[in-house]
Backbone as CSV, one residue per row, in Angstrom:
resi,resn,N_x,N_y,N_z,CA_x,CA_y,CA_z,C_x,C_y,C_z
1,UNK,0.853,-1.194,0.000,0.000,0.000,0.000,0.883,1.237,0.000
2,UNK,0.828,1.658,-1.021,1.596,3.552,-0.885,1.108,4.147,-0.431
3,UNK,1.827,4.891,-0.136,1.341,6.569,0.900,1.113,7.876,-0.034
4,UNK,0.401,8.781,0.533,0.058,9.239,-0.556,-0.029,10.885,0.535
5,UNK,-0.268,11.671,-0.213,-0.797,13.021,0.520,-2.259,13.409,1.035
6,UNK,-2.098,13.620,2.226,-3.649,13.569,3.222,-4.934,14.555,1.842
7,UNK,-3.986,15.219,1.059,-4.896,15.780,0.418,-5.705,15.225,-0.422
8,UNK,-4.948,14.023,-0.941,-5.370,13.593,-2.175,-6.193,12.435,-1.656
9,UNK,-6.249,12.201,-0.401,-7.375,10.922,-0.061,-8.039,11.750,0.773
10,UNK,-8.068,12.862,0.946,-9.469,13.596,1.566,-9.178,13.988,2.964
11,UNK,-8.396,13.683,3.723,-8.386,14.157,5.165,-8.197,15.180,5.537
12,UNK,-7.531,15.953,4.600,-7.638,17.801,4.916,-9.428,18.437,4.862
13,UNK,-10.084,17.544,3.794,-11.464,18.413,4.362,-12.083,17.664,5.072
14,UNK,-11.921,15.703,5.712,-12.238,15.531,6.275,-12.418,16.151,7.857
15,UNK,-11.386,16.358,8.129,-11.327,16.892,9.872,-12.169,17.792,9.722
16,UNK,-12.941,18.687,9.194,-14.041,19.489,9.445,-15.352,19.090,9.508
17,UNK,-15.391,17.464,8.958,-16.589,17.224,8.912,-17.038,16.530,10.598
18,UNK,-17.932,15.889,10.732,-18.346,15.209,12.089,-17.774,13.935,11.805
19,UNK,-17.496,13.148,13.328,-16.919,12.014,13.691,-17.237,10.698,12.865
20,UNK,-18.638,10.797,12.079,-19.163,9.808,11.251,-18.777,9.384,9.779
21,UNK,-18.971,10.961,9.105,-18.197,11.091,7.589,-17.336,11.329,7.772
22,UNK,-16.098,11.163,9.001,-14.782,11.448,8.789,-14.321,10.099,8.818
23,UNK,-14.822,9.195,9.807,-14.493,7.768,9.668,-14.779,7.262,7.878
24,UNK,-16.194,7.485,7.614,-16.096,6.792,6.291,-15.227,7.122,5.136
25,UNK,-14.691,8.490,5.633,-13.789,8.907,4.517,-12.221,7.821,4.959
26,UNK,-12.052,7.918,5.904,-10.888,7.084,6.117,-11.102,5.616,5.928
27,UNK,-12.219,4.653,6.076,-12.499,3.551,5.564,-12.599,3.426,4.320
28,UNK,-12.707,4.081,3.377,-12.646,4.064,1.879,-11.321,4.491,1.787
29,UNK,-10.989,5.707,2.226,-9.175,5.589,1.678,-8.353,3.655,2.024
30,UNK,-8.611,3.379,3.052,-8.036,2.103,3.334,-8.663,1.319,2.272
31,UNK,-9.476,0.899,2.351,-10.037,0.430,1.176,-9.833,0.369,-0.034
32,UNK,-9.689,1.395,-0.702,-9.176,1.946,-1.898,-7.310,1.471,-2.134
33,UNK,-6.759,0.734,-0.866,-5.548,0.591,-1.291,-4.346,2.116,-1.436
34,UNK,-4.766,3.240,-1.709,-4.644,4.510,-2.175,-3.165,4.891,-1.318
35,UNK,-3.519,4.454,-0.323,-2.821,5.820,0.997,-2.861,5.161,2.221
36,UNK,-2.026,5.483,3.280,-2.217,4.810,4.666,-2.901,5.614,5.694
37,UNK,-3.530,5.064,6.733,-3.687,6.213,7.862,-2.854,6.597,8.442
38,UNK,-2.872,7.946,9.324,-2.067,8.404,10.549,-2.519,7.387,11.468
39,UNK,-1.607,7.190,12.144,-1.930,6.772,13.514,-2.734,6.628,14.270
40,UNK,-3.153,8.006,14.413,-4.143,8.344,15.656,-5.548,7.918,15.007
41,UNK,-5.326,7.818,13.499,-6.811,7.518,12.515,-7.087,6.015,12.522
42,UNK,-6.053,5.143,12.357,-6.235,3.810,12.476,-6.100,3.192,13.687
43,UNK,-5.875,4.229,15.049,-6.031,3.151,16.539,-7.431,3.302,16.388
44,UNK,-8.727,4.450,15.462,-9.956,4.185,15.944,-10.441,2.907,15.524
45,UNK,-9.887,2.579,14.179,-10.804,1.094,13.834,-9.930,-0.204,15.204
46,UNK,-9.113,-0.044,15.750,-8.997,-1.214,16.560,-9.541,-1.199,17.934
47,UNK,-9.626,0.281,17.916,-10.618,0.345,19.145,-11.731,-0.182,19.288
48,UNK,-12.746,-0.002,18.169,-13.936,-0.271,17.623,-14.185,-1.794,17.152
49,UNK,-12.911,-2.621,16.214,-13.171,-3.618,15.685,-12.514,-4.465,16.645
50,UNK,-12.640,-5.162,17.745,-11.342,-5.891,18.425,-11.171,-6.986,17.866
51,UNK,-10.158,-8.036,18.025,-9.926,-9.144,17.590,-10.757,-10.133,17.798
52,UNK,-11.370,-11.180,17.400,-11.957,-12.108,17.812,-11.524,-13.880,16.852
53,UNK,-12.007,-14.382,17.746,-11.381,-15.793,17.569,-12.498,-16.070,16.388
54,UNK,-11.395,-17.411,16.087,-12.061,-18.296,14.318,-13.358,-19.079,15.289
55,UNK,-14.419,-19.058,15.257,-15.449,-19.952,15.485,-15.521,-21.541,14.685
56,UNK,-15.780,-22.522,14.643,-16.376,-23.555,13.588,-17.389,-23.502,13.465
57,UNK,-17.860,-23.895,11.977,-19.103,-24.037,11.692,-20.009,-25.402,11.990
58,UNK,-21.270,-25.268,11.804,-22.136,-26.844,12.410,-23.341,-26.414,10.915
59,UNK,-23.750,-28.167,10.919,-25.096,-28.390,10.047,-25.882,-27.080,9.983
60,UNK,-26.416,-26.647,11.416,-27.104,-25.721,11.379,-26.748,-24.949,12.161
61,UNK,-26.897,-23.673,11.158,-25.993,-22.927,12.327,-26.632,-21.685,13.285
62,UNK,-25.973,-21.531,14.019,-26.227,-20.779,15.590,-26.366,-18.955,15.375
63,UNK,-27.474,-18.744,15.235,-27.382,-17.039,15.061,-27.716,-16.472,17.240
64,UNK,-26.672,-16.182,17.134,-26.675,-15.444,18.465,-27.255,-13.564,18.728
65,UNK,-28.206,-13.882,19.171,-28.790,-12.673,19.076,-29.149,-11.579,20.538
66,UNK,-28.481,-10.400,20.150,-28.455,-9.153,20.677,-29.734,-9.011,21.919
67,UNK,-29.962,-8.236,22.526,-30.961,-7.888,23.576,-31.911,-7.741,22.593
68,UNK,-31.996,-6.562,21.752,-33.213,-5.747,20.997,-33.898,-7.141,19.857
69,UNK,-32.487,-7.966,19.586,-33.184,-8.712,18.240,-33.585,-10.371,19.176
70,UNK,-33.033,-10.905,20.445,-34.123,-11.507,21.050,-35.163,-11.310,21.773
71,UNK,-35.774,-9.803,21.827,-37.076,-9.408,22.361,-38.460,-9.650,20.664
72,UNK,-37.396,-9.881,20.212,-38.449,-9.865,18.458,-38.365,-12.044,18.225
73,UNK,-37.257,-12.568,18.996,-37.331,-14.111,18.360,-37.631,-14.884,19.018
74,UNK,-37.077,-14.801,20.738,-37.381,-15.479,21.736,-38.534,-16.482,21.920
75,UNK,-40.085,-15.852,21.445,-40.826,-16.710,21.173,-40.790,-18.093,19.752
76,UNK,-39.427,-17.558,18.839,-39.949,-18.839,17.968,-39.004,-20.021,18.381
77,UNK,-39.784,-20.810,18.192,-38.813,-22.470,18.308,-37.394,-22.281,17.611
78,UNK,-37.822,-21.875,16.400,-36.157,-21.887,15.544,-36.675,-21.048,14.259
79,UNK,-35.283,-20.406,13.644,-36.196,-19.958,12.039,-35.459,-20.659,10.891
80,UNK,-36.968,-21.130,10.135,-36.545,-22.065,9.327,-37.262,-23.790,9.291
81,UNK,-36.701,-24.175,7.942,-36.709,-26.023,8.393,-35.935,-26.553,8.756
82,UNK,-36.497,-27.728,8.955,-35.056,-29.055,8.911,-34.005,-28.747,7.887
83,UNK,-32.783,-29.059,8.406,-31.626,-28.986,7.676,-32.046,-30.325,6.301
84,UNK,-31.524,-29.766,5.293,-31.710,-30.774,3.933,-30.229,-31.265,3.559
85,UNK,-29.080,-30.848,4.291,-28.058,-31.051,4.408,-26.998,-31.709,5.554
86,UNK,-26.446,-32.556,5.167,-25.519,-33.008,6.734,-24.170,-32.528,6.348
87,UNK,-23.789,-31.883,6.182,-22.449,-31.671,6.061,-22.605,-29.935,6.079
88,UNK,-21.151,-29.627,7.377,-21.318,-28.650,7.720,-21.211,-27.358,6.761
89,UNK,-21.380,-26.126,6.949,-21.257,-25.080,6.103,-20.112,-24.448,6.629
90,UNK,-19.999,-23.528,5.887,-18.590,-22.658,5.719,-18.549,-21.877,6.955
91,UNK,-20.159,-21.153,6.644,-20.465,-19.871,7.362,-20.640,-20.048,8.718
92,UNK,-20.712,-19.352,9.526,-21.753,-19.474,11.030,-20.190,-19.708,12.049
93,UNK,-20.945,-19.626,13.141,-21.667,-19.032,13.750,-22.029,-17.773,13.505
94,UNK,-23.191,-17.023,13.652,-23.507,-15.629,13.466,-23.997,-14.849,14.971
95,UNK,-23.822,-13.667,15.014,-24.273,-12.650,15.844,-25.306,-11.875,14.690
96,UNK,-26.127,-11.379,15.754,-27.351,-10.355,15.339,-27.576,-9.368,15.994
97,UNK,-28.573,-8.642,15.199,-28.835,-7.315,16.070,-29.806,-6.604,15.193
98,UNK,-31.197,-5.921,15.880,-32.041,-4.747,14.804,-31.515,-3.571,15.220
99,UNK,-31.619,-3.101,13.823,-30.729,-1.791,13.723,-32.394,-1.120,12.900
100,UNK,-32.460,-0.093,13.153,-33.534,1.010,12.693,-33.382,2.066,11.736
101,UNK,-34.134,1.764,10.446,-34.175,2.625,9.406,-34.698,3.407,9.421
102,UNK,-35.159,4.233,7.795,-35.926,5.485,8.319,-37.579,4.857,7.761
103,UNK,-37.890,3.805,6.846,-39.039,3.125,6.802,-39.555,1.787,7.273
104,UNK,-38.261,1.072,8.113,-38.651,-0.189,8.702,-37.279,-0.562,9.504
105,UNK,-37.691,-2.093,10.229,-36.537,-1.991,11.463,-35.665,-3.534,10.077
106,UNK,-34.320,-3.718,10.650,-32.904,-4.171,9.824,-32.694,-5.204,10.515
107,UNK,-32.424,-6.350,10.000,-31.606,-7.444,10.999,-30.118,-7.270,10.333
108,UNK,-29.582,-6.971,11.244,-27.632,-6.850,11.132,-27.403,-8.140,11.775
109,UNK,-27.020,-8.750,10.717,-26.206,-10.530,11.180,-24.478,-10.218,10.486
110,UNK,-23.893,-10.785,11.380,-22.392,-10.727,10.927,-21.883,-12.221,11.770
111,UNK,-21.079,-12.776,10.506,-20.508,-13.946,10.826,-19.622,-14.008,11.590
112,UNK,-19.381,-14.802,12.775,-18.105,-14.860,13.525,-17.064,-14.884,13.226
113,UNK,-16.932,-15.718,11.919,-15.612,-16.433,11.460,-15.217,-15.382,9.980
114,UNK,-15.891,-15.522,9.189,-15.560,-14.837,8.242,-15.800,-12.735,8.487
115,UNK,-16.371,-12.272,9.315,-17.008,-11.027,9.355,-18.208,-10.597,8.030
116,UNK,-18.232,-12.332,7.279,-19.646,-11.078,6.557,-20.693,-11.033,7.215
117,UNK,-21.178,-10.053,6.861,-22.282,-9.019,7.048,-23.641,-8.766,6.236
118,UNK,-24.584,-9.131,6.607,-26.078,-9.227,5.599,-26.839,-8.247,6.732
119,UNK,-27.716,-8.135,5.747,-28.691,-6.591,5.963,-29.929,-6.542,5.262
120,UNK,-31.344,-6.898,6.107,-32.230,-7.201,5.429,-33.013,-6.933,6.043
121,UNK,-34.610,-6.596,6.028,-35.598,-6.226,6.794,-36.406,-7.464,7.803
122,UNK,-36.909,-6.745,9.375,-36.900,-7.965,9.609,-38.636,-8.115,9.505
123,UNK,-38.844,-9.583,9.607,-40.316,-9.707,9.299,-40.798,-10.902,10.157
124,UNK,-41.921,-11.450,10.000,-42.182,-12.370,10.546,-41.020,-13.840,10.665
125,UNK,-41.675,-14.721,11.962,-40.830,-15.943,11.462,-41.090,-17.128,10.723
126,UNK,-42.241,-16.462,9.985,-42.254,-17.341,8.500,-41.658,-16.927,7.396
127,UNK,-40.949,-16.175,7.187,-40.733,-14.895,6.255,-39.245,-14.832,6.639
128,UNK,-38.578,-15.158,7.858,-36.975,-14.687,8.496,-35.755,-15.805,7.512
129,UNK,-36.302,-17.065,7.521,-35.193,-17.774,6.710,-35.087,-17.590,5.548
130,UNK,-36.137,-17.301,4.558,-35.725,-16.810,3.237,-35.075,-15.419,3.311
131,UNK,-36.004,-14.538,3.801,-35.038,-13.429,3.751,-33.306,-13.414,3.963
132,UNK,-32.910,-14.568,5.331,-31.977,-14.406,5.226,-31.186,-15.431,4.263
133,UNK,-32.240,-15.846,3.723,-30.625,-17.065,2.456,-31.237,-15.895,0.991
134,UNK,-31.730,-14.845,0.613,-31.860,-14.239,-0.347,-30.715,-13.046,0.284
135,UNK,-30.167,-12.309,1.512,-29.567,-11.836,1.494,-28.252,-12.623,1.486
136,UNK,-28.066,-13.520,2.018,-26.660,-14.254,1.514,-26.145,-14.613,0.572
137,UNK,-27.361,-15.242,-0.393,-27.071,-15.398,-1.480,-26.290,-13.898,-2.656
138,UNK,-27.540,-13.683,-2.115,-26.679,-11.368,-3.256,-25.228,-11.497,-2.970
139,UNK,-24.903,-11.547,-1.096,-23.411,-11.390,-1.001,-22.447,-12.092,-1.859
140,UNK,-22.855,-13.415,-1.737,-21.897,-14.766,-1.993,-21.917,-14.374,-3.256
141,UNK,-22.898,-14.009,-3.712,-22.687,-14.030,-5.747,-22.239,-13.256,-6.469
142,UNK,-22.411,-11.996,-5.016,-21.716,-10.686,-5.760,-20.477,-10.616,-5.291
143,UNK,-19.895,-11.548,-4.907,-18.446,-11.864,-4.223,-17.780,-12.726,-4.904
144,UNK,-18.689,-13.515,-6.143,-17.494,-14.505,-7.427,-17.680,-15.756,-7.079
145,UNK,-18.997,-16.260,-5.200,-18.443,-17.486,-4.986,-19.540,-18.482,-6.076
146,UNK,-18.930,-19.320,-6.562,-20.172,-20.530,-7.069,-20.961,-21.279,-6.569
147,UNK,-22.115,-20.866,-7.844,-23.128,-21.148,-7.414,-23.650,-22.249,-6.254
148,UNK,-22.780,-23.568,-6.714,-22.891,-25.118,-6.100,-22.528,-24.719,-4.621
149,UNK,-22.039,-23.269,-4.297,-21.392,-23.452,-2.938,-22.384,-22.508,-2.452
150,UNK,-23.085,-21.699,-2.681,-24.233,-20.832,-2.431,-24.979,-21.882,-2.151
151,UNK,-25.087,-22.792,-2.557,-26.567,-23.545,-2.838,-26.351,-23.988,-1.073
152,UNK,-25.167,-24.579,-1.089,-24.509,-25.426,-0.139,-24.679,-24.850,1.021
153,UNK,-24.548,-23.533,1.037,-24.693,-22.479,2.318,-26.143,-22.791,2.945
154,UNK,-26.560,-21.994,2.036,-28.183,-21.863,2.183,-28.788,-23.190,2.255
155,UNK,-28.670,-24.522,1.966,-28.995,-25.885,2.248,-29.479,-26.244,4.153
156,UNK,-28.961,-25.155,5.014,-29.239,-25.475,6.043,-30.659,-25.905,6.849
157,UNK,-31.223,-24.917,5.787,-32.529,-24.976,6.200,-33.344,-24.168,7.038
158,UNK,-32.498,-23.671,8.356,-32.922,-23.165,9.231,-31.871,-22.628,10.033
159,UNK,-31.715,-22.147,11.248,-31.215,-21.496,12.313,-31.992,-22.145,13.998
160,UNK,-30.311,-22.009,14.738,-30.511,-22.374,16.358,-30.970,-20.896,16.805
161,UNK,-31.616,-20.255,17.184,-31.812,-18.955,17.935,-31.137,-18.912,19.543
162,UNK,-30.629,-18.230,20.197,-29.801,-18.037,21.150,-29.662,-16.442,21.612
163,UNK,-29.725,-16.133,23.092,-29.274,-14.741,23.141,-27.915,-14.363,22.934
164,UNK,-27.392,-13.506,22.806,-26.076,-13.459,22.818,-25.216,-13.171,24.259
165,UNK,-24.392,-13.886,24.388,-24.067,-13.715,25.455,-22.131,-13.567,25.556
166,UNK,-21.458,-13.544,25.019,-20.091,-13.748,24.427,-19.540,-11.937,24.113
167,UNK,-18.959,-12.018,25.174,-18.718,-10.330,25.221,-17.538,-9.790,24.063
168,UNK,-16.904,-10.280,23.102,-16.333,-10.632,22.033,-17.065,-10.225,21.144
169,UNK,-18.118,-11.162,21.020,-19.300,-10.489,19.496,-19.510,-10.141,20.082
170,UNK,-20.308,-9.461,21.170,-20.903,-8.313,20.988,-20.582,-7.089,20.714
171,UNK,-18.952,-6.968,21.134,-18.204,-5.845,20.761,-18.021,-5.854,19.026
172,UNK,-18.005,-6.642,18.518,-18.030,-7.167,17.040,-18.976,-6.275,16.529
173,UNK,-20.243,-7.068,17.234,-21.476,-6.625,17.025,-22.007,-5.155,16.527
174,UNK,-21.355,-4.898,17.993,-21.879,-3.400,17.874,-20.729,-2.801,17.090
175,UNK,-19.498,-2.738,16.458,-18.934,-2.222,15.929,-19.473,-1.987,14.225
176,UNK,-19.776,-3.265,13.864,-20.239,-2.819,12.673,-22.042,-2.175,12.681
177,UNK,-22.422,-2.206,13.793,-23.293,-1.604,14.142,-23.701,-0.318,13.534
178,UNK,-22.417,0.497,14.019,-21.915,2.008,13.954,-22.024,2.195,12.717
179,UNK,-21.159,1.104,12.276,-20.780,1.381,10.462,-22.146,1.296,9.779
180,UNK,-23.281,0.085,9.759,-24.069,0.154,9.303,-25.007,1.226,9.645
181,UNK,-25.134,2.288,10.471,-26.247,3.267,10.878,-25.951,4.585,10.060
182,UNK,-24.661,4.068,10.443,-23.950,5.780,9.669,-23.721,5.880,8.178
183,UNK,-23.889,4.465,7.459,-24.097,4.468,5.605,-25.760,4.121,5.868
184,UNK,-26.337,3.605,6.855,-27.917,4.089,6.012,-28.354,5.694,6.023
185,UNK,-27.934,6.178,6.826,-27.784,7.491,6.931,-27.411,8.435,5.707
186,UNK,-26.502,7.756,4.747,-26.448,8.049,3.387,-27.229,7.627,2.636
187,UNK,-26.636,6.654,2.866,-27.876,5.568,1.226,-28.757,4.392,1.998
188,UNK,-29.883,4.884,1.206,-31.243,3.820,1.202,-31.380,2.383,0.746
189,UNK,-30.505,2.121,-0.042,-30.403,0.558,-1.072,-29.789,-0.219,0.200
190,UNK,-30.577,-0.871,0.623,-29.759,-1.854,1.676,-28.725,-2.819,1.064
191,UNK,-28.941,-3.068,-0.754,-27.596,-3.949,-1.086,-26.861,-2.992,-1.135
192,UNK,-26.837,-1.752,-1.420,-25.199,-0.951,-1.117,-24.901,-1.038,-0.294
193,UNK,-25.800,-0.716,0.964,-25.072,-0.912,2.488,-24.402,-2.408,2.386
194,UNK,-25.125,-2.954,2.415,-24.436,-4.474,2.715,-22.794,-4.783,1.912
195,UNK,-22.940,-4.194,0.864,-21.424,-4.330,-0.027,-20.456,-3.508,0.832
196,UNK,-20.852,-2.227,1.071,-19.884,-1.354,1.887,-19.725,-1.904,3.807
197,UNK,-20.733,-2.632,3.810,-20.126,-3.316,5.341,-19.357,-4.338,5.058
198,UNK,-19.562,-5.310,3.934,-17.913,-6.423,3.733,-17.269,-5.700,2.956
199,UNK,-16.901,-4.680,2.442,-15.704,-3.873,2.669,-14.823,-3.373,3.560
200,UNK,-15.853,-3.414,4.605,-14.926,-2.283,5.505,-13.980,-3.390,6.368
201,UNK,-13.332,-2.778,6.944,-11.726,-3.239,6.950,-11.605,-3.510,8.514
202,UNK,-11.344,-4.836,9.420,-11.010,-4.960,10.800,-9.813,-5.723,10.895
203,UNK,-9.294,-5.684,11.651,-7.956,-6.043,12.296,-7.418,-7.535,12.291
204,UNK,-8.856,-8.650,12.294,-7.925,-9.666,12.169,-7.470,-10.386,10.990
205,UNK,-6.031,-10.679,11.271,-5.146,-11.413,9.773,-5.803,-12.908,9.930
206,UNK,-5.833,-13.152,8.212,-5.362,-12.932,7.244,-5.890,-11.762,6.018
207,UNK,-6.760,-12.218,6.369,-7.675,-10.652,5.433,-7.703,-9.791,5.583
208,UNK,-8.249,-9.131,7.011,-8.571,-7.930,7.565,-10.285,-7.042,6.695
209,UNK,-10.627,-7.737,6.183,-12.043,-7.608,5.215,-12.887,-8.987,5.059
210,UNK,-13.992,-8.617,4.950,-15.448,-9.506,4.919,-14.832,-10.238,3.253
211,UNK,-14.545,-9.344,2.420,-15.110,-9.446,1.001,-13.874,-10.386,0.581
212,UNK,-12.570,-10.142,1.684,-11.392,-10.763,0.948,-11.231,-12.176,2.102
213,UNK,-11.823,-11.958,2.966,-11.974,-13.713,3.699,-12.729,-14.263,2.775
214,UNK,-13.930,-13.911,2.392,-14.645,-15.115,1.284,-14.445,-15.418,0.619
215,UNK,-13.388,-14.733,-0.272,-13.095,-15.062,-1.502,-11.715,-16.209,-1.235
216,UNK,-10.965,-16.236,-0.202,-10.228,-16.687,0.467,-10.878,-18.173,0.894
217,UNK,-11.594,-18.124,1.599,-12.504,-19.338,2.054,-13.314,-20.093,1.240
218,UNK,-13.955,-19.778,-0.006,-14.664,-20.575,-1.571,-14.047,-20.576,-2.366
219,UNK,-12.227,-20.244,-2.030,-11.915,-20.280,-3.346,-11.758,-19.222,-4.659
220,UNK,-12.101,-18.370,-4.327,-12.619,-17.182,-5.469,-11.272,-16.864,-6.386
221,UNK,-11.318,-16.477,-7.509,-10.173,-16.190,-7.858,-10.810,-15.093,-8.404
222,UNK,-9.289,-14.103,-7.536,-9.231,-12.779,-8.476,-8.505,-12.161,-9.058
């Protein structure tokens, strides 16, 4: 990554703006490959993103959910069917959380292991497992992985529901939290949001990104 002049990746008019569009301006310079941060600019993402351990995945997997998003699940048995698959998936364990738009409330799920990130409206729990294998699927496909392995993901069938209790994700949790409130705050298309949350950039190696663990983990060639 070259270094470049604060001017030319924006941080001279960033510092005037507020604490929100100054972060996103510095998450896209990183992003962009372009330029490095100062110091004092990149202890905020480790403050915010801390390290967290590789989870394994199971048949079906475990969405661990936030205070706000088990006052909405608590009552269902599970979301979803029977698994149509025995062999484990890539993805999971997941953390959750509703996050609030400006026309309806968001389920923010982010994977333990990989950090992606899906973003979808939440709805009933007849209605919760498709929604969430139609938002995984957008990611995975708009990420290069094949099809046969999409299929494979989404084969689970269903979800374990759980509160969250693992003070790790939740710091996870709420970190991309931030990130996701402060780009709906820009843009309305929840698949943009969702592309710009596995972009954004956390601390643990080998990747340090949502978009470049997956492609890493299915194989992707780029």
């Amino acid at each position: 990554m070259r270094q470049v002049g604060a001017a030319n990746l924006g941080f001279r008019d960033a510092q005037f703006l507020p604490p929100e569009p100054r972060i996103r301006v510095a998450v896209f310079a990183i992003i962009s490959g372009s330029g490095v941060l100062a110091a004092h600019e990149l202890a905020i993402f480790h403050r915010i993103l801390p390290r967290h351990s590789v989870r394994t995945s199971s048949v079906v997997p475990t969405i661990a959910c936030s205070p706000a998003m088990w006052r909405f699940v608590r009552a269902w048995r599970s979301a979803g069917d029977r698994p149509v698959t025995e062999e484990p998936t890539i993805l999971g364990p997941w953390a959750a959380t509703v996050v609030e738009s400006r026309r309806c409330q968001l389920v923010l799920a982010v994977d333990l292991h990989a950090c992606l990130t899906l973003l979808f409206e939440l709805e009933a729990e007849a209605t919760f497992a498709a929604a969430w294998k139609n938002a995984l699927t957008s990611s995975l496909r708009e990420l290069g992985v094949a099809r046969p392995r999409i299929a494979h993901e989404i084969a689970s069938g269903g979800f374990r529901l759980k509160p969250l209790s693992d003070d790790r994700s939740a710091a996870m949790l709420s970190a991309v939290e931030f990130v996701c409130e402060t780009e709906l705050h820009y843009q309305p298309d929840l698949s943009v949001v969702q592309r710009r949350l596995n972009e954004f950039p956390h601390d643990r190696p080998p990747d340090y990104a949502p978009m470049i663990a997956i492609k890493r983990l299915f194989g992707v060639r780029t």
